[in-house]
ZAMARGU-4260 file (C-alpha; in steps of 0.2 Angstrom, whole numbers, plus 5000, padded with zeros to 4 digits):
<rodrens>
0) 5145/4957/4927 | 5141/4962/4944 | 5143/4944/4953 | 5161/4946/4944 | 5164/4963/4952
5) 5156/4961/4969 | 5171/4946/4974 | 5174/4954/4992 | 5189/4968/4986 | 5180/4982/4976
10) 5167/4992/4980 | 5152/4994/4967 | 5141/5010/4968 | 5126/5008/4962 | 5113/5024/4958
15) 5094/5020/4956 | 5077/5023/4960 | 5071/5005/4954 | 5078/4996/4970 | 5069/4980/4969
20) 5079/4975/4955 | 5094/4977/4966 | 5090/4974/4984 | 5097/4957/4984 | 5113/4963/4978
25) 5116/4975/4992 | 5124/4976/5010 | 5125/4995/5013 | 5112/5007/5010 | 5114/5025/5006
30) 5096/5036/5005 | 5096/5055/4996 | 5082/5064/4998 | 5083/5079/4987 | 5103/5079/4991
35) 5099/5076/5008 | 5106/5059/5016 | 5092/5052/5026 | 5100/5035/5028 | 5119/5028/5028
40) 5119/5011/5034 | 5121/4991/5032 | 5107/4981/5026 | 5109/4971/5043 | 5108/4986/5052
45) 5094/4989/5045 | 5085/4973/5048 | 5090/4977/5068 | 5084/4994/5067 | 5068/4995/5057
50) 5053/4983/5061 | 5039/4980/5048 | 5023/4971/5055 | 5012/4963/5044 | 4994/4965/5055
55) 4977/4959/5051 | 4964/4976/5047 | 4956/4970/5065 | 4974/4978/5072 | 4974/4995/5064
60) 4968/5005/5076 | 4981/4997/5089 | 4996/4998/5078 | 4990/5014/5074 | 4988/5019/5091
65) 5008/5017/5091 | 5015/5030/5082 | 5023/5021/5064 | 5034/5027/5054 | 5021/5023/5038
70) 5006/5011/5036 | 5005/5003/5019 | 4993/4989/5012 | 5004/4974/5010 | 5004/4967/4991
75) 4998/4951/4987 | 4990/4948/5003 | 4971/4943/5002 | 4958/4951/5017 | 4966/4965/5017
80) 4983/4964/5024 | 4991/4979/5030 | 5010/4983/5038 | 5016/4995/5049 | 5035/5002/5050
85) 5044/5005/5064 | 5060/5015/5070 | 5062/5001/5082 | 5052/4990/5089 | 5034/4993/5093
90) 5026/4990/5111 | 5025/4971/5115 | 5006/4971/5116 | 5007/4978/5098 | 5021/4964/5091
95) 5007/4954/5096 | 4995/4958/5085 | 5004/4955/5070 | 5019/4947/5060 | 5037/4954/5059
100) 5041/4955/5039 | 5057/4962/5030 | 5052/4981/5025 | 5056/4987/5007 | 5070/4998/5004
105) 5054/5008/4994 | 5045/5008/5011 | 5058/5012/5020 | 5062/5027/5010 | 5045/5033/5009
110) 5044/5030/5028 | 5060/5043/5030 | 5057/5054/5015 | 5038/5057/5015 | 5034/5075/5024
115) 5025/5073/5040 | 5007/5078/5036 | 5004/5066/5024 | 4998/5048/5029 | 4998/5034/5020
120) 4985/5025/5032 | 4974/5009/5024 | 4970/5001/5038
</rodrens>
């Protein structure tokens, strides 16, 4: 249904909490945080703005030393492999340490919607 609608001329809004199912279908991004809009953008825009490293746990305390957004464990990753979000890129010296990856729309959100004291930090 949706590859027949999505041919380039309509628009097709989609409403969900359960993004993974549909982050492949997207190109625009709209984030509601308790009917506030957190986020209005492109997926591309997205991919420029927002930088997810994927860092060994050796490198925590110097990504962490850089102010993410969030820190998450990444899943599926054996020894403990971690990410850090940024609004933009880190510091060179901290790109160093680690691998740039494609952040979840659910990290994302809970990287602009989480309040500030609470940290989600695992290394």
């Amino acid at each position: 249904l949706l590859d027949e609608w999505c041919d380039g001329q309509r628009s097709v809004l989609i409403s969900t909490h359960q993004v993974e199912e549909i982050e492949g279908l997207l190109s625009d991004v709209l984030m509601l945080n308790e009917g506030r809009l957190v986020l209005n953008t492109s997926l591309a825009a997205i991919d420029q703005r927002f930088v997810a490293l994927a860092h060994d746990p050796a490198a925590a305390q110097a990504v962490a030393a850089a102010h993410p957004l969030l820190r998450y464990r990444l899943p599926g990753h054996s020894g403990g492999g971690s990410a850090a979000l940024f609004d933009g890129p880190p510091p060179d010296a901290v790109a160093a340490l680690g691998q740039r990856v494609r952040p979840s729309l659910v990290d994302l959100f809970i990287a602009l919607t989480r309040a500030p004291e609470l940290d989600r930090r695992h290394g």
